[in-house]
PQR file with spaces between the fields and no chain letter, atoms N, CA, C, O and H, PARSE charges and radii, in Angstrom:
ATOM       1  N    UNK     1      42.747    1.608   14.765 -0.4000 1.5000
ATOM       2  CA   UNK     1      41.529    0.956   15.226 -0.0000 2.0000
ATOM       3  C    UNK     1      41.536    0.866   16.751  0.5500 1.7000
ATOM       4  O    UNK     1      42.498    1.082   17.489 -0.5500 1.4000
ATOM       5  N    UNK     2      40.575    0.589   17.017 -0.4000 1.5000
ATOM       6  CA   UNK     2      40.274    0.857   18.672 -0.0000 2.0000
ATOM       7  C    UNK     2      40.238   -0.582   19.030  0.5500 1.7000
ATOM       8  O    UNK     2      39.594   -1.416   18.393 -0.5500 1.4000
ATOM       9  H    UNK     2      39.794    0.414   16.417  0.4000 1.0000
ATOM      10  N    UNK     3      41.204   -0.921   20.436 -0.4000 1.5000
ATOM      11  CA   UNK     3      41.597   -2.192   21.341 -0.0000 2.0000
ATOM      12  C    UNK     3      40.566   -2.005   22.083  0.5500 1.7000
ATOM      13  O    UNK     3      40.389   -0.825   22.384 -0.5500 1.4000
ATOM      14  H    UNK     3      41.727   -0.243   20.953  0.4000 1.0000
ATOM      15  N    UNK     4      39.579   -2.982   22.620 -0.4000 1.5000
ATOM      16  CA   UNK     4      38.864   -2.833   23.935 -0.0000 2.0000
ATOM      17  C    UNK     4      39.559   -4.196   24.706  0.5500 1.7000
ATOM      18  O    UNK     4      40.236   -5.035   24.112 -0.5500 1.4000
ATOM      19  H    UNK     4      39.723   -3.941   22.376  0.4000 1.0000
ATOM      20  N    UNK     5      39.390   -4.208   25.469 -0.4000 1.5000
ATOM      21  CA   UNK     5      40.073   -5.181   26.984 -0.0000 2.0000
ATOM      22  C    UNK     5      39.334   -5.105   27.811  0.5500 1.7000
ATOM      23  O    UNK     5      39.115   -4.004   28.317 -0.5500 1.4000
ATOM      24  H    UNK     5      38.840   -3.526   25.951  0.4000 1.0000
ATOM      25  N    UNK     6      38.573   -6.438   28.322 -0.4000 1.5000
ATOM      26  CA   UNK     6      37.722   -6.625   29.523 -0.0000 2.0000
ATOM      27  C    UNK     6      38.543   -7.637   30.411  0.5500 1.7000
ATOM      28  O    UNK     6      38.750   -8.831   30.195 -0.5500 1.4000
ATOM      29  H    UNK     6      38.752   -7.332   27.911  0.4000 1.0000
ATOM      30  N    UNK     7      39.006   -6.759   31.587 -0.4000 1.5000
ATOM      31  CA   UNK     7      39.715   -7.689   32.233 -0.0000 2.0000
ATOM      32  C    UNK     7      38.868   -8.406   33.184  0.5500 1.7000
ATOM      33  O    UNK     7      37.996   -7.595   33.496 -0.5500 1.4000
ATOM      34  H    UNK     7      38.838   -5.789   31.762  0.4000 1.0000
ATOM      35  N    UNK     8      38.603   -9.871   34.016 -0.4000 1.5000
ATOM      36  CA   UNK     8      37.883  -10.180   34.860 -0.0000 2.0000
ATOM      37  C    UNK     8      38.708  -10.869   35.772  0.5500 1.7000
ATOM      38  O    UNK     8      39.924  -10.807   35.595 -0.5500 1.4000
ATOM      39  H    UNK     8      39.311  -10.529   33.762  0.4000 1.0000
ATOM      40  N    UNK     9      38.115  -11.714   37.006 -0.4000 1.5000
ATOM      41  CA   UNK     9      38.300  -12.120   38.024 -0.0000 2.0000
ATOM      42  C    UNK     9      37.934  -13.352   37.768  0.5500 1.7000
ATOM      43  O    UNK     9      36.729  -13.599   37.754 -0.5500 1.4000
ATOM      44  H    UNK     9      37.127  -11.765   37.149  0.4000 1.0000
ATOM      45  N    UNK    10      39.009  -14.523   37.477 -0.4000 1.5000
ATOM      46  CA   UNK    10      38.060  -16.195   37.394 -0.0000 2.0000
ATOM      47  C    UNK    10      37.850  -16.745   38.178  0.5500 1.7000
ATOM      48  O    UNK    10      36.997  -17.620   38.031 -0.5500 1.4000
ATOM      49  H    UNK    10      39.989  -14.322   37.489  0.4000 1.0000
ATOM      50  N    UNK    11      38.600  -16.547   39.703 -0.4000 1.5000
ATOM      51  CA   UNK    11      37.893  -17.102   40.834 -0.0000 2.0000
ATOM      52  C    UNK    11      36.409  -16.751   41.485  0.5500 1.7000
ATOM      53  O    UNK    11      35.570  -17.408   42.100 -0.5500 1.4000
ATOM      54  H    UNK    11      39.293  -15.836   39.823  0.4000 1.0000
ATOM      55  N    UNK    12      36.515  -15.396   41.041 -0.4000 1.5000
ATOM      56  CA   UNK    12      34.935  -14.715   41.133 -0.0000 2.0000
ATOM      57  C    UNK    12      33.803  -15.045   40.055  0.5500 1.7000
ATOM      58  O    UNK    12      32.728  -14.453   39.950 -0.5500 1.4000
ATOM      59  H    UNK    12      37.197  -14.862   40.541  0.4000 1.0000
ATOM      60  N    UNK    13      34.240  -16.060   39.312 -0.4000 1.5000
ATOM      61  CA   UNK    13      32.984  -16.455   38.538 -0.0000 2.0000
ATOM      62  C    UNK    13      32.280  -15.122   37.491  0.5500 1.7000
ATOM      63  O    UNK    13      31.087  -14.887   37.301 -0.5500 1.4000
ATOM      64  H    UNK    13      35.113  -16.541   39.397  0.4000 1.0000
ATOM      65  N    UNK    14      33.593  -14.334   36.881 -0.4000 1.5000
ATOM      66  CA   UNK    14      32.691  -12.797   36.444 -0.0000 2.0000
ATOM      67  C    UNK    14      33.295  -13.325   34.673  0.5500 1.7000
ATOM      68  O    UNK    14      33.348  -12.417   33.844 -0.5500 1.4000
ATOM      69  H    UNK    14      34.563  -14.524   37.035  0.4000 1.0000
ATOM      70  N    UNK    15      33.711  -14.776   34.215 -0.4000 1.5000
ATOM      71  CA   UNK    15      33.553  -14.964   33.017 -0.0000 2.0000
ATOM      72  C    UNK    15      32.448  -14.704   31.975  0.5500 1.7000
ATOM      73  O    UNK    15      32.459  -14.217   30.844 -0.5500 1.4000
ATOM      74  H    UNK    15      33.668  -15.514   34.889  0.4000 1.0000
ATOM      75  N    UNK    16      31.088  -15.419   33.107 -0.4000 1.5000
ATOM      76  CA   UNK    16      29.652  -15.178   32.256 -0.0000 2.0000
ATOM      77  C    UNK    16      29.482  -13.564   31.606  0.5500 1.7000
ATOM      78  O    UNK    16      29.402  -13.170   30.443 -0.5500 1.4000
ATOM      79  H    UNK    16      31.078  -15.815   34.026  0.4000 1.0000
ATOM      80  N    UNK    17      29.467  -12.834   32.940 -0.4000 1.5000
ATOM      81  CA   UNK    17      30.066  -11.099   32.503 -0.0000 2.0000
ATOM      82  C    UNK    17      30.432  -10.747   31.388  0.5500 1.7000
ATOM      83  O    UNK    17      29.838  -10.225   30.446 -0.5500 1.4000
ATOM      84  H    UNK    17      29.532  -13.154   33.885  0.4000 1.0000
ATOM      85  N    UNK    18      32.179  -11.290   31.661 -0.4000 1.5000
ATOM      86  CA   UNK    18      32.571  -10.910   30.577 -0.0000 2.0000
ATOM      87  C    UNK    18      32.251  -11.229   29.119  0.5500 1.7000
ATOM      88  O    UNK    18      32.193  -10.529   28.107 -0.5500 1.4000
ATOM      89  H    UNK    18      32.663  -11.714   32.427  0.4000 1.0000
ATOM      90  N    UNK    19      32.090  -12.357   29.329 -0.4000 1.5000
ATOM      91  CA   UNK    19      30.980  -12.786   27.664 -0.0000 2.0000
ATOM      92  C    UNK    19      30.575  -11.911   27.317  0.5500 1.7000
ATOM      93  O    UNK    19      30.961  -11.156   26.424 -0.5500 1.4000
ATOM      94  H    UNK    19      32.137  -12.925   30.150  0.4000 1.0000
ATOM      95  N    UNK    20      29.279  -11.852   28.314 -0.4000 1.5000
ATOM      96  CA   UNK    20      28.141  -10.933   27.777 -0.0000 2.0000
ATOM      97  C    UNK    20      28.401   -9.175   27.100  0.5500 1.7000
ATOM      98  O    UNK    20      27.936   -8.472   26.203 -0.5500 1.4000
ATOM      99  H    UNK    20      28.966  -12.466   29.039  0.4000 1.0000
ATOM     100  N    UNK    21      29.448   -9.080   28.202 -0.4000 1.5000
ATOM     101  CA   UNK    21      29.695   -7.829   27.896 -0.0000 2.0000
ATOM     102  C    UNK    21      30.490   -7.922   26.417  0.5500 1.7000
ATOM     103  O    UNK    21      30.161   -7.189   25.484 -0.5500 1.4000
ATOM     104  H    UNK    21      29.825   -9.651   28.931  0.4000 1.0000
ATOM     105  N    UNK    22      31.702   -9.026   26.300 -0.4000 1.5000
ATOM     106  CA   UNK    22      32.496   -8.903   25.093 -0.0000 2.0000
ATOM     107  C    UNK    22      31.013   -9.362   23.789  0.5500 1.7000
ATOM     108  O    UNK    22      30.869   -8.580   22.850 -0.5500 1.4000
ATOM     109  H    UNK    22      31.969   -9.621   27.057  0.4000 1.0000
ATOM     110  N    UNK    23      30.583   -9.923   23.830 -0.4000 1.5000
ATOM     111  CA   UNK    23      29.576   -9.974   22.850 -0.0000 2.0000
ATOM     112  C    UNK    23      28.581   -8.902   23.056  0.5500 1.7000
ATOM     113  O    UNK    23      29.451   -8.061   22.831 -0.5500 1.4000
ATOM     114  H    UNK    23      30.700  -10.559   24.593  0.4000 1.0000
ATOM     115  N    UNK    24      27.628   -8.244   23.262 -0.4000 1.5000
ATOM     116  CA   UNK    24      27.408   -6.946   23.301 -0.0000 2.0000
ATOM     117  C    UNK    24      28.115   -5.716   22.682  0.5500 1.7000
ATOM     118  O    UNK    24      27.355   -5.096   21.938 -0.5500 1.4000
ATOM     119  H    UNK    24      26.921   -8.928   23.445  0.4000 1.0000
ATOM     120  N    UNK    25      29.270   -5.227   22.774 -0.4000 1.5000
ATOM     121  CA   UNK    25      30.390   -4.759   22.427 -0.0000 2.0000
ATOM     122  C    UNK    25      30.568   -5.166   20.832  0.5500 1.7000
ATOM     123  O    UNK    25      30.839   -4.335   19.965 -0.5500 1.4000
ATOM     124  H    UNK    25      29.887   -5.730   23.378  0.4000 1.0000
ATOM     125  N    UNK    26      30.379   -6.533   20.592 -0.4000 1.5000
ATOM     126  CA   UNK    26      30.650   -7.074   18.988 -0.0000 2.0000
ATOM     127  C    UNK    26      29.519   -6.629   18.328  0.5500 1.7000
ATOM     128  O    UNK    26      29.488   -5.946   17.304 -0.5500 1.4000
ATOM     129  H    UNK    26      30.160   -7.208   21.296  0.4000 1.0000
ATOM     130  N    UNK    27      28.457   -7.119   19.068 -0.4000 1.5000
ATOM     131  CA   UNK    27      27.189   -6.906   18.131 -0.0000 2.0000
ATOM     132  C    UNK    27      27.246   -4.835   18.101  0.5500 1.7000
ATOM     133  O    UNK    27      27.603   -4.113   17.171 -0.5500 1.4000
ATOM     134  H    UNK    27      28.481   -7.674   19.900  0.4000 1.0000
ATOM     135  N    UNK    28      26.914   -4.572   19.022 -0.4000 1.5000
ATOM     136  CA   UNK    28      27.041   -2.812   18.887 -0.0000 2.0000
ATOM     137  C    UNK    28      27.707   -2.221   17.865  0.5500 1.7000
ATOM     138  O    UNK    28      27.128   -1.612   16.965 -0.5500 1.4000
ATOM     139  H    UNK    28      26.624   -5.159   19.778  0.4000 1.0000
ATOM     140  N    UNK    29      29.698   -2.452   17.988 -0.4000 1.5000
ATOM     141  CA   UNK    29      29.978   -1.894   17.094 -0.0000 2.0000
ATOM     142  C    UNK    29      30.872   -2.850   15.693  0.5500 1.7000
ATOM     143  O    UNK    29      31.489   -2.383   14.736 -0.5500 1.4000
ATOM     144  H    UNK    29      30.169   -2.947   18.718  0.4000 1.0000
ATOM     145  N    UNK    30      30.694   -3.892   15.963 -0.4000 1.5000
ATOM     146  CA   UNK    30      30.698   -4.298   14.490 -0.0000 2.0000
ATOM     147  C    UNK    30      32.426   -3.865   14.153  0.5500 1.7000
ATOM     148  O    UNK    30      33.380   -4.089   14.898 -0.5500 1.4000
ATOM     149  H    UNK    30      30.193   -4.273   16.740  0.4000 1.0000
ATOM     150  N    UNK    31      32.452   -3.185   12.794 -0.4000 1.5000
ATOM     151  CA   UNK    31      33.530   -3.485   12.436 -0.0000 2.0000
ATOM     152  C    UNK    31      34.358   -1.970   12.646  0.5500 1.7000
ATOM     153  O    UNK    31      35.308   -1.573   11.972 -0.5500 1.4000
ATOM     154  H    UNK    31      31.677   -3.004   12.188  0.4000 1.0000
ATOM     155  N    UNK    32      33.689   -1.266   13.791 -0.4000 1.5000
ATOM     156  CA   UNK    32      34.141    0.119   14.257 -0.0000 2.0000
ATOM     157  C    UNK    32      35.604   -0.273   15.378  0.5500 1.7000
ATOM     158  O    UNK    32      36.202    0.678   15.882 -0.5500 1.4000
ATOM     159  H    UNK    32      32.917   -1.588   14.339  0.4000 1.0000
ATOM     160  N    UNK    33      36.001   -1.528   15.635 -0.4000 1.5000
ATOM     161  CA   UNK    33      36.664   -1.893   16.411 -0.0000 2.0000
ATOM     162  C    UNK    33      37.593   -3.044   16.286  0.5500 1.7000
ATOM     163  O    UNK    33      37.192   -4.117   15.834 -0.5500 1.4000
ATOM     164  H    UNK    33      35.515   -2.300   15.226  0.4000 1.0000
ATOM     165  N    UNK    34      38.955   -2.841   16.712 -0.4000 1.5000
ATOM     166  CA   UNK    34      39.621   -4.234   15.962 -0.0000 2.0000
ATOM     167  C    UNK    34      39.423   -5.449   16.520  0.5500 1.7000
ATOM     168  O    UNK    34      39.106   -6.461   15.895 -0.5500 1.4000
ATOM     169  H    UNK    34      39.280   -1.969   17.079  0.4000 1.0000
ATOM     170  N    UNK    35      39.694   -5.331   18.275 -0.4000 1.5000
ATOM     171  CA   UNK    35      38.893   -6.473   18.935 -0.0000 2.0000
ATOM     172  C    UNK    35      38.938   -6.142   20.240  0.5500 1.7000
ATOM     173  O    UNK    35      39.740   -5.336   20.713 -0.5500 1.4000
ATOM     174  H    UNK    35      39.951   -4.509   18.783  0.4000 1.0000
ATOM     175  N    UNK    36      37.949   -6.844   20.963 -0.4000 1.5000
ATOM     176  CA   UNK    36      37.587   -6.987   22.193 -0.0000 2.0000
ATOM     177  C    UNK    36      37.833   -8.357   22.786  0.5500 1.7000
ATOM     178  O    UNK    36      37.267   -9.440   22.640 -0.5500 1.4000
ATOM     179  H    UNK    36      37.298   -7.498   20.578  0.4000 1.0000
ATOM     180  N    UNK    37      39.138   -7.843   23.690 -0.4000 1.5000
ATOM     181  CA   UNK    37      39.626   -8.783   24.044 -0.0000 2.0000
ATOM     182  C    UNK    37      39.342   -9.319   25.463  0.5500 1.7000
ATOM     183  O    UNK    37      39.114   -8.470   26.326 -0.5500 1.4000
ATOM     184  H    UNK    37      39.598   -6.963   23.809  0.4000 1.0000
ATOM     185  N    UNK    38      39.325  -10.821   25.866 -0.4000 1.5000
ATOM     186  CA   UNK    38      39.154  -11.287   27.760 -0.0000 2.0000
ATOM     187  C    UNK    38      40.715  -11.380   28.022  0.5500 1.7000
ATOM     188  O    UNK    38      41.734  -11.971   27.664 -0.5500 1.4000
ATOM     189  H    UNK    38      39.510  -11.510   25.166  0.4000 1.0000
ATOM     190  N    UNK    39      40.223  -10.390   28.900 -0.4000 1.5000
ATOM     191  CA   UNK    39      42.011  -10.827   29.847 -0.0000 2.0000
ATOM     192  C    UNK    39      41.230  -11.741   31.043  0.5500 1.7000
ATOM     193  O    UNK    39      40.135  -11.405   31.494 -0.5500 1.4000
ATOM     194  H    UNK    39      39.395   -9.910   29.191  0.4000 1.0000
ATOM     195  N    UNK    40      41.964  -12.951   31.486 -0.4000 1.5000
ATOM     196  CA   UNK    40      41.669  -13.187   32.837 -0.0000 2.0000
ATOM     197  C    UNK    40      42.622  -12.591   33.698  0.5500 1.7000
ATOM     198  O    UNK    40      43.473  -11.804   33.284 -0.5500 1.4000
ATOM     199  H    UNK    40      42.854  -13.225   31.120  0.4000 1.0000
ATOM     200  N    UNK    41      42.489  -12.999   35.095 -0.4000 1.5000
ATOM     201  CA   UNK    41      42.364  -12.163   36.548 -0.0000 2.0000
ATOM     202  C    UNK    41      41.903  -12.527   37.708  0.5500 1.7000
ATOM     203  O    UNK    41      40.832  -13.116   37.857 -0.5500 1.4000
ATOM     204  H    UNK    41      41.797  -13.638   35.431  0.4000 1.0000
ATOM     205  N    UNK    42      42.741  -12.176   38.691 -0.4000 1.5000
ATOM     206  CA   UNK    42      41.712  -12.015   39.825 -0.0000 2.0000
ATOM     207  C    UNK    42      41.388  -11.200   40.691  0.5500 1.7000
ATOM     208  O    UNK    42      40.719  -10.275   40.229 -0.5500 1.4000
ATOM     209  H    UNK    42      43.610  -11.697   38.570  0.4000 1.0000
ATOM     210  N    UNK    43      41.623  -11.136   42.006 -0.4000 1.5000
ATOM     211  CA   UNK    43      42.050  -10.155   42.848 -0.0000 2.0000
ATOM     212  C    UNK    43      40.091   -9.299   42.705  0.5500 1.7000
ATOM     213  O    UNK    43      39.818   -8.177   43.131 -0.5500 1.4000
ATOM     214  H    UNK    43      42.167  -11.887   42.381  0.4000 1.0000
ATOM     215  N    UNK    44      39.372   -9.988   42.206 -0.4000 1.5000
ATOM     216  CA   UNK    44      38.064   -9.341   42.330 -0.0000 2.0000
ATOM     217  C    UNK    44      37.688   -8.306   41.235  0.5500 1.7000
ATOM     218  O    UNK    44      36.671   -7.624   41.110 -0.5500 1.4000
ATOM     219  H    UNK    44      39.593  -10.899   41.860  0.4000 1.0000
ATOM     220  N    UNK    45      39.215   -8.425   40.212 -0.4000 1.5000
ATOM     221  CA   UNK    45      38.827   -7.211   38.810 -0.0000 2.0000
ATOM     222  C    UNK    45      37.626   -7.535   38.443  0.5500 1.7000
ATOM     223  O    UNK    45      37.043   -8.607   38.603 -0.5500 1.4000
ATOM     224  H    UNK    45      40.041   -8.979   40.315  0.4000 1.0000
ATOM     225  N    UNK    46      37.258   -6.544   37.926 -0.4000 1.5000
ATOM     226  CA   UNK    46      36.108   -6.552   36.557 -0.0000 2.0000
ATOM     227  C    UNK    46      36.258   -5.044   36.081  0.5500 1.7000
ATOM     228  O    UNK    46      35.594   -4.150   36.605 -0.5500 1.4000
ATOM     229  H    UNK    46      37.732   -5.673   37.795  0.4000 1.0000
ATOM     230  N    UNK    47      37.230   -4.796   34.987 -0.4000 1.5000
ATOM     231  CA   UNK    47      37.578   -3.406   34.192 -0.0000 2.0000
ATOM     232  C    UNK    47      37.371   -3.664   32.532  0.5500 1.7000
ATOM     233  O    UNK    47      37.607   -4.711   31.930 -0.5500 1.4000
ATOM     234  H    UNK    47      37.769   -5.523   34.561  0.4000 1.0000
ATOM     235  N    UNK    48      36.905   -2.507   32.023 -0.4000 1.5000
ATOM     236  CA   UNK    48      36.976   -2.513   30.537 -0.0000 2.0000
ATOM     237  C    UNK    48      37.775   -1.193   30.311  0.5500 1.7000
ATOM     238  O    UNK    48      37.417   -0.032   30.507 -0.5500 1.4000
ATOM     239  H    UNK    48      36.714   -1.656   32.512  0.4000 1.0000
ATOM     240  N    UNK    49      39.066   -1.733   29.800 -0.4000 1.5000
ATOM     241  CA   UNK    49      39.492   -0.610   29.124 -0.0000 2.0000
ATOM     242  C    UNK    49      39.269   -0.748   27.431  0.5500 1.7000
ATOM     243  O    UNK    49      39.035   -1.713   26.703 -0.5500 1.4000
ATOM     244  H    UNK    49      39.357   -2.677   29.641  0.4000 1.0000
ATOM     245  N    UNK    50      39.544    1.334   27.076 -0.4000 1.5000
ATOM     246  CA   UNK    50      39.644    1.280   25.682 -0.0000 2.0000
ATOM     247  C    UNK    50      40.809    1.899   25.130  0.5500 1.7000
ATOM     248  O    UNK    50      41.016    3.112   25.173 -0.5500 1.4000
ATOM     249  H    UNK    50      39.734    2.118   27.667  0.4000 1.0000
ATOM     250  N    UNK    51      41.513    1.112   24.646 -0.4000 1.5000
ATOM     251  CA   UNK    51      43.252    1.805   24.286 -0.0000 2.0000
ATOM     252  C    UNK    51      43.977    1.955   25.423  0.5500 1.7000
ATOM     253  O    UNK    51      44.829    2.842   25.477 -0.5500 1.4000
ATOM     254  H    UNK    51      41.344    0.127   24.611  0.4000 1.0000
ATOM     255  N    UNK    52      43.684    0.894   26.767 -0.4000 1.5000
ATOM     256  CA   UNK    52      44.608    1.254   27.489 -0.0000 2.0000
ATOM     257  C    UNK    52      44.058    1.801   28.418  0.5500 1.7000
ATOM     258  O    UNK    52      44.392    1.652   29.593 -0.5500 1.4000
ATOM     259  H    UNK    52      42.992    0.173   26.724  0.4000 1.0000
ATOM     260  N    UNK    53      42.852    2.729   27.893 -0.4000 1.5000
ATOM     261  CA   UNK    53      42.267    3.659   29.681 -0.0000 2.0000
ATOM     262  C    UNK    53      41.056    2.771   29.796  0.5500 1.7000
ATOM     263  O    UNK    53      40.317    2.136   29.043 -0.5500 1.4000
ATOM     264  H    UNK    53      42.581    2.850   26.938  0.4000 1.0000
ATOM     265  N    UNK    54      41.198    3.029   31.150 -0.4000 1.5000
ATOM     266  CA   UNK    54      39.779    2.249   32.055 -0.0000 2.0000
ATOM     267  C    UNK    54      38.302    3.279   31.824  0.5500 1.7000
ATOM     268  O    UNK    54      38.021    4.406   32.232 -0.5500 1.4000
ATOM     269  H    UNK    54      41.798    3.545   31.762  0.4000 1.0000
ATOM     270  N    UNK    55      37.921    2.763   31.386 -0.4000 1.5000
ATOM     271  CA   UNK    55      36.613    2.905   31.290 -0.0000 2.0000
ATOM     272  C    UNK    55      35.065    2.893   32.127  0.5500 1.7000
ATOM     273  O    UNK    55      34.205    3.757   32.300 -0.5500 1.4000
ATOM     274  H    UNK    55      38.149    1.847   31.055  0.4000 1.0000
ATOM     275  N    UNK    56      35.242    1.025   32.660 -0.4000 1.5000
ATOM     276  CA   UNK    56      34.725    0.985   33.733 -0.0000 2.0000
ATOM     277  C    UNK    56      35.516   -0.285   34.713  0.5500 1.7000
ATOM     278  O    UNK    56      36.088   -1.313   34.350 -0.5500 1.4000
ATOM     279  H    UNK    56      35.941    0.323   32.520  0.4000 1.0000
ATOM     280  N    UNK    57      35.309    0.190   35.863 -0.4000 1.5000
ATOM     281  CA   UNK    57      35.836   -0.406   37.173 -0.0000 2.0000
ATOM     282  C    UNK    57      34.971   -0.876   38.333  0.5500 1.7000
ATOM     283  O    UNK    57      34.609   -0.104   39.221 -0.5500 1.4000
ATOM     284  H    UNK    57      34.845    1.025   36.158  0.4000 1.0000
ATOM     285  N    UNK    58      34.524   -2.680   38.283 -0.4000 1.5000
ATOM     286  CA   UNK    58      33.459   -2.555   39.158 -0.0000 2.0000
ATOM     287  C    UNK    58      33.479   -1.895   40.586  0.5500 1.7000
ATOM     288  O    UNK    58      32.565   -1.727   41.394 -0.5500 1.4000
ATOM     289  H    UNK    58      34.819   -3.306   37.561  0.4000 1.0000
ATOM     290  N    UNK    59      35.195   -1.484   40.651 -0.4000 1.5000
ATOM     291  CA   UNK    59      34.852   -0.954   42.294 -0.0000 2.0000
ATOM     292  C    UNK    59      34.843    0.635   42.305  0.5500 1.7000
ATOM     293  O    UNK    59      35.135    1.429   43.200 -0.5500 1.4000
ATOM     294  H    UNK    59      35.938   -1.621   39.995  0.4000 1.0000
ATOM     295  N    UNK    60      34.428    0.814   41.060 -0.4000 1.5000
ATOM     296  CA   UNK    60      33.856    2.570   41.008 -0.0000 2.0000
ATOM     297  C    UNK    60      32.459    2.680   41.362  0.5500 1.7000
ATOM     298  O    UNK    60      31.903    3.351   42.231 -0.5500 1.4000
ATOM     299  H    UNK    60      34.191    0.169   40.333  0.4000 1.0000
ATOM     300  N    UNK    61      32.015    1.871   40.496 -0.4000 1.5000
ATOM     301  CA   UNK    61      30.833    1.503   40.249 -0.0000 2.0000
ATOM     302  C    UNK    61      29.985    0.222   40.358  0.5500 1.7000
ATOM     303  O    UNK    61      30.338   -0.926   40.627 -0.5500 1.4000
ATOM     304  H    UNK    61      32.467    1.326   39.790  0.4000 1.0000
ATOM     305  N    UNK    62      28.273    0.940   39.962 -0.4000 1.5000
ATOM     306  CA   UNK    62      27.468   -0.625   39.681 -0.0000 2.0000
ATOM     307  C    UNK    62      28.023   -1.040   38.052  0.5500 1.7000
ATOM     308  O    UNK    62      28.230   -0.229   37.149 -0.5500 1.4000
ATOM     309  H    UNK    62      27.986    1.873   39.744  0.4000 1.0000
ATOM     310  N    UNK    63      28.160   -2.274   37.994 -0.4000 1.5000
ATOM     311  CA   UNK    63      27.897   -2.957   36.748 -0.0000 2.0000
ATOM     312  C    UNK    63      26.432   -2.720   35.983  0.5500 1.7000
ATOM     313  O    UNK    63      25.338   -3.103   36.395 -0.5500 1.4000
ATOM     314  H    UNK    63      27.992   -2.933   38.727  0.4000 1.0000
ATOM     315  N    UNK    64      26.725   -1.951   34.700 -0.4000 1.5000
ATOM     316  CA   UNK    64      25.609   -1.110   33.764 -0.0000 2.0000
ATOM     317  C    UNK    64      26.164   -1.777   32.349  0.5500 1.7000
ATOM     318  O    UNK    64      27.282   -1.378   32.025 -0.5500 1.4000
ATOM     319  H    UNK    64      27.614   -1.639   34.365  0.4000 1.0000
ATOM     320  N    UNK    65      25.717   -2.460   31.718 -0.4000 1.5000
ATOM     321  CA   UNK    65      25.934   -2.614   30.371 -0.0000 2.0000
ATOM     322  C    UNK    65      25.793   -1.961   29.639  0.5500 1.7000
ATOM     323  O    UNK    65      26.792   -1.810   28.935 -0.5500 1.4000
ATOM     324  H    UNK    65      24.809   -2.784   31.981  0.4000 1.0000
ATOM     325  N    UNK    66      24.583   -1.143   29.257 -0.4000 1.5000
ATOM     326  CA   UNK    66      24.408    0.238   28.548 -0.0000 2.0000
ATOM     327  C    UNK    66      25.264    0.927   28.739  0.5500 1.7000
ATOM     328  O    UNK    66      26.139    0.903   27.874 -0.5500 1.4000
ATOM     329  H    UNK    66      23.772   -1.266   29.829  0.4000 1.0000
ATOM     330  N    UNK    67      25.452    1.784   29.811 -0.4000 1.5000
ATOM     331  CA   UNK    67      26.439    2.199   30.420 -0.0000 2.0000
ATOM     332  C    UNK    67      28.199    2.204   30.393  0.5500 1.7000
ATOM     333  O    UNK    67      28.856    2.987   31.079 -0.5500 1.4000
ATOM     334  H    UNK    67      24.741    1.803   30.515  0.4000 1.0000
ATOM     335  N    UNK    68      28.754    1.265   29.547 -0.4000 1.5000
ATOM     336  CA   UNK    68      29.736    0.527   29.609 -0.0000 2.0000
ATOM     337  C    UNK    68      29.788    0.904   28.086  0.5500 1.7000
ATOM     338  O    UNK    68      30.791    1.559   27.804 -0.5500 1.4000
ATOM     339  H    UNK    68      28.220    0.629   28.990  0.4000 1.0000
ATOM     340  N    UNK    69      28.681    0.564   26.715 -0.4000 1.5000
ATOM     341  CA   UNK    69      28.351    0.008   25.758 -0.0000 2.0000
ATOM     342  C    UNK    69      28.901    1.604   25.470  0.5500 1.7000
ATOM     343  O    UNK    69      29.844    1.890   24.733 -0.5500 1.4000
ATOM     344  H    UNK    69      27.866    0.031   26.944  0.4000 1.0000
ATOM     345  N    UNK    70      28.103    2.519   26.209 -0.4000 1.5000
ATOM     346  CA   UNK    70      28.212    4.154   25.804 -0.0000 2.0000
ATOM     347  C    UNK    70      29.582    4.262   25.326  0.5500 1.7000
ATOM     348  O    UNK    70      30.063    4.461   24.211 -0.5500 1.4000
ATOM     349  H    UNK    70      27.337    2.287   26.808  0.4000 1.0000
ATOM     350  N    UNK    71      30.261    4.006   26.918 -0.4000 1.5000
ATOM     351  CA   UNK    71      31.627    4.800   27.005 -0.0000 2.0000
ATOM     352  C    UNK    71      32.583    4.118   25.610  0.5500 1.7000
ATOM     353  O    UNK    71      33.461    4.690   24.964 -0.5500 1.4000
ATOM     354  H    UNK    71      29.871    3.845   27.825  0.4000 1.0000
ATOM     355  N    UNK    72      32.178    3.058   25.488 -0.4000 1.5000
ATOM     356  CA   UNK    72      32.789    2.611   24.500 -0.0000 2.0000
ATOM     357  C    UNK    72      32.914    3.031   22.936  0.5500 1.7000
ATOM     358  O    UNK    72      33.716    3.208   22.019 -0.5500 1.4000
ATOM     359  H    UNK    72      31.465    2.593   26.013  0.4000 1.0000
ATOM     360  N    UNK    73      31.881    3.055   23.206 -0.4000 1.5000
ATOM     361  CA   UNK    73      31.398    3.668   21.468 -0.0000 2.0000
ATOM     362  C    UNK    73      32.557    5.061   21.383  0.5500 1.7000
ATOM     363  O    UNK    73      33.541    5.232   20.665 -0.5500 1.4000
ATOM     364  H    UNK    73      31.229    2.912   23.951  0.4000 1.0000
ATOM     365  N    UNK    74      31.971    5.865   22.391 -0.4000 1.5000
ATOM     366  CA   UNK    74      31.876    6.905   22.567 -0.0000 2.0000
ATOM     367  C    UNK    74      33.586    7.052   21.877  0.5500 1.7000
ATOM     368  O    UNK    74      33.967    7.915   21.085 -0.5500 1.4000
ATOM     369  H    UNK    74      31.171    5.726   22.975  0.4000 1.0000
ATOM     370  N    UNK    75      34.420    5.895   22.487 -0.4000 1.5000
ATOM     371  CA   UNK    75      35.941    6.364   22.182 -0.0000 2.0000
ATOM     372  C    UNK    75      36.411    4.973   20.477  0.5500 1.7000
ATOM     373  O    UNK    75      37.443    4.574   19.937 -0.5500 1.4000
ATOM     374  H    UNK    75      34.111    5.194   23.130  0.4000 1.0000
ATOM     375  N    UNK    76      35.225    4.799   20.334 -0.4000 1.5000
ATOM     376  CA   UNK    76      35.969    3.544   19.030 -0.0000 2.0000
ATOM     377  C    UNK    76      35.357    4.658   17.719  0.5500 1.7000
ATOM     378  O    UNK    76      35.541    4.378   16.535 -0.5500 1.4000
ATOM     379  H    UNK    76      34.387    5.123   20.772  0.4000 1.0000
């Protein structure tokens, strides 16, 4: 089964984020996934890995939920 991991930043206030994003992720794929887990953090993270690889990295990129929702699927 497929691990997802949203790591965030709690001094940066990117918990709400991660919610959203870890619920999004639940509702999408349901029982295609074992769990989606919050790591906290700081240092300004905001990464979703899946099995370990990064997926998305806010300092690659803009923050896209769709976008994020894709890559995910794409590997669960």
């Amino acid at each position: 089964m497929t691990h997802v991991e949203i790591e965030y930043c709690v001094p940066c206030g990117h918990l709400d984020r991660a919610v959203d994003t870890q619920r999004h992720l639940l509702e999408l794929l349901g029982r295609n996934v074992e769990t989606v887990a919050l790591r906290p953090g700081d240092g300004g993270v905001f990464e979703v890995r899946v099995d370990g690889e990064t997926v998305f990295d806010k300092d690659d990129e803009a923050y896209d939920l769709d976008s994020i929702a894709e890559r995910v699927s794409e590997r669960a």
